[in-house]
N, C-alpha and C positions, 0 to 999 in steps of 0.2 A: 690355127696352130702353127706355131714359128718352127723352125728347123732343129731346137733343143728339145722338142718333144718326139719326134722323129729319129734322134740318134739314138743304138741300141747304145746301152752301158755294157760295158763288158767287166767280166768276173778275171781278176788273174786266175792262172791256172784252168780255167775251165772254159771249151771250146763250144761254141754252137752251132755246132752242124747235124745234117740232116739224120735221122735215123730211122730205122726199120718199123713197119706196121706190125703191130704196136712195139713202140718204145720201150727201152727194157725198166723206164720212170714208170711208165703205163702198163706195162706187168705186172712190176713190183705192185703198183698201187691197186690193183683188180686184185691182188691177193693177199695185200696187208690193209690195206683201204676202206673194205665192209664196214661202217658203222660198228663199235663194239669188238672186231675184230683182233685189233691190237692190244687193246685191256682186256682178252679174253687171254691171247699166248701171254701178259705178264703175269696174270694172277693163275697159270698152269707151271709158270717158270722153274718153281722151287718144288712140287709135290704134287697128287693126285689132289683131283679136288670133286666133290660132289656137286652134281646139277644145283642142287634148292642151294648148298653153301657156294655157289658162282654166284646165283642171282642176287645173292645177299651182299655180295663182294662188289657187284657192280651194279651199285645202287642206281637206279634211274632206266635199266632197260626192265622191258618187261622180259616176264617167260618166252612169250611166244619169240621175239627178236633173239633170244640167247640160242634157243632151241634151232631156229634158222642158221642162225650163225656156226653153232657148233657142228650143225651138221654140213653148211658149206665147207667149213675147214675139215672135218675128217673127212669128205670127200675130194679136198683137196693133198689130204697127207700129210695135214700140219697137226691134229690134234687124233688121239684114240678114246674111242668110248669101249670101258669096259661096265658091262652088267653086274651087277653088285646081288641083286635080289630080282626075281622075276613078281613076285606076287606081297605088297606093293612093289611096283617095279623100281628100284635103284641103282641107277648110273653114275660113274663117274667118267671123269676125264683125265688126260693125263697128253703134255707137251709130245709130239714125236721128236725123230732126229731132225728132219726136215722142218719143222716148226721151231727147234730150240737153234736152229740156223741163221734165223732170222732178230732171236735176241740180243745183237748186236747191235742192228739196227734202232732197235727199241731203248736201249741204253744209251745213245749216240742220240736220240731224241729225245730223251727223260730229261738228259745234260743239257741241250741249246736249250729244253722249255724253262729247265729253271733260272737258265743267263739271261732269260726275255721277260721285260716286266708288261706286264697288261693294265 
């Protein structure tokens, strides 16, 4: 490898320097990152939503991955499960403050994916 694979490229505006264990890139992504995670706070964005109408919503995870998931995040403070019915049991969900914090973030990705063609 010649010397042009070697040189970093640099970003204007954006510095690379050293940062804290873990990186606040590597925060963010331990807590927005989860497989499913992300498409979980979009489609909590606008209204409560029911478990069995989540899975429907994100077509391709199973039950057991959503049920993980949702319960990562309300144990993280991003989502609330309230009980609907004890007997069958029905759940829903609903964004917190702390969760609906982060759909900015989510907006500001929705925007560069649709400007990048695959």
């Amino acid at each position: 490898m010649g010397p042009e694979y070697s040189e970093k490229k640099k970003t204007p505006g954006i510095t690379a320097e050293p940062c804290g264990v873990p990186c606040p890139i590597e925060r963010g992504m331990r807590i927005l990152g989860g497989k499913w995670k992300a498409s979980i706070l979009w489609h909590l964005k606008d209204e409560p939503v029911r478990f069995n109408e989540l899975t429907r919503q994100l077509d391709g995870a199973s039950k057991k991955m959503i049920n993980q998931r949702l319960t990562e995040m309300e144990r993280q403070g991003l989502v609330i499960r309230t009980v609907l019915k004890e007997k069958p049991i029905a759940v829903s969900y609903r964004i917190s403050t702390e969760g609906r914090s982060a759909l900015h973030i989510l907006e500001a990705l929705k925007e560069w994916a649709l400007d990048k063609a695959l």
